[in-house]
C-alpha positions, 0 to 999 in steps of 0.5 A, a space after each residue: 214256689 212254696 206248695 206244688 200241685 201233685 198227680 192229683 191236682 191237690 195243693 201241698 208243701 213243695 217239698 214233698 215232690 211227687 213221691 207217694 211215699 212222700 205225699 201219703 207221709 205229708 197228707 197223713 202224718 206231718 204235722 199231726 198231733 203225736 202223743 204216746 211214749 212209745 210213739 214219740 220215742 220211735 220218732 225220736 229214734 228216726 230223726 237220729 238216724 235221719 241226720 245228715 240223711 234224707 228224710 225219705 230214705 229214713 221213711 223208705 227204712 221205716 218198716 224195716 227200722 220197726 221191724 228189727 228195733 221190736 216195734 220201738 218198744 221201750 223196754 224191749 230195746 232196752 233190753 238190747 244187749 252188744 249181739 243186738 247191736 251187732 246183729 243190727 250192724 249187719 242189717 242192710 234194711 237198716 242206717 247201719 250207724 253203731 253210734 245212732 244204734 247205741 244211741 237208740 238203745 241207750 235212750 230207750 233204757 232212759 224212757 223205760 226209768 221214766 214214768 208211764 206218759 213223762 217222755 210225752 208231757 216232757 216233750 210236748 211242754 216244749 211246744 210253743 203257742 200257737 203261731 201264724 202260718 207261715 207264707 213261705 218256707 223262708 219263714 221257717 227257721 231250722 231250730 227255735 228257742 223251744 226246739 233248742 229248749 228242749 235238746 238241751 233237757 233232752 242231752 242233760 237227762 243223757 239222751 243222744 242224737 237230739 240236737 235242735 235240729 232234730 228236736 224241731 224237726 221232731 216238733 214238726 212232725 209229731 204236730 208240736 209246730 204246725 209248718 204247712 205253709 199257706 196254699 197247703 191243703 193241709 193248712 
């Protein structure tokens, strides 16, 4: 079965169960239109510390992983020098991955040489047309030629942890792709 009827009786995409965390981030967040640099490199940010997690243990670390990367600010995370990524290594509330936290820093140096909106227009020129629905999750593929697209000019202006994978499910996210299957309120 494809949606689920929550606590509350409203249809939604099975995979969000019935943790309220997870049903406020599908009903509010998910597939929502995301737009700002700031805004798109945080969520950047958590699909790469996302891989090979679970995604609810990333939204469980959200205020925390905000907290200590100064609200996803570009240039202040640019900023982040080794007693940083020390100091973050000890942080329990945190993924304590030296080569995601690295990585976070590294990009962030890389959006603050960008010109003011470019990380947003470059990220949303990979959204493709609008699509059917799908019916089921059987229809929705783990990468796409746009999400494959866009890892590749990610990687060759130096990003890390943006492989398709983590692209598309950027893409879903941020409303790049709108995978609510049908039956979803949210559809």
């Amino acid at each position: 079965m494809d949606t689920r009827l929550g606590p509350d009786d409203v249809p939604r995409c099975a995979w969000v169960g019935d943790d309220p965390e997870y049903t406020r981030y599908h009903d509010e967040e998910w597939g929502r239109a995301l737009h700002g640099d700031r805004e798109l490199f945080e969520k950047m940010s958590l699909e790469g510390f996302q891989a090979g997690l679970s995604w609810i243990t990333i939204l469980r670390k959200r205020p925390r992983f905000r907290e200590v990367f100064a609200g996803f600010d570009p240039a202040s995370v640019a900023a982040f020098d080794d007693d940083d990524v020390e100091r973050l290594m000890t942080d329990a509330g945190i993924v304590r991955n030296r080569a995601k936290i690295t990585a976070v820093i590294g990009n962030a140096r890389l959006v603050e040489a960008m010109a003011p909106g470019e990380l947003d227009a470059l990220m949303w020129s990979f959204a493709p047309p609008p699509r059917p629905r799908p019916q089921s999750f059987a229809e929705i593929t783990a990468t796409t030629p746009e999400s494959d697209a866009m890892s590749k000019e990610l990687r060759r202006r130096g990003f890390r942890f943006v492989g398709s994978t983590t692209m598309y499910a950027l893409m879903q996210s941020s409303g790049m792709v709108d995978d609510h299957v049908a039956g979803c309120w949210r559809a």
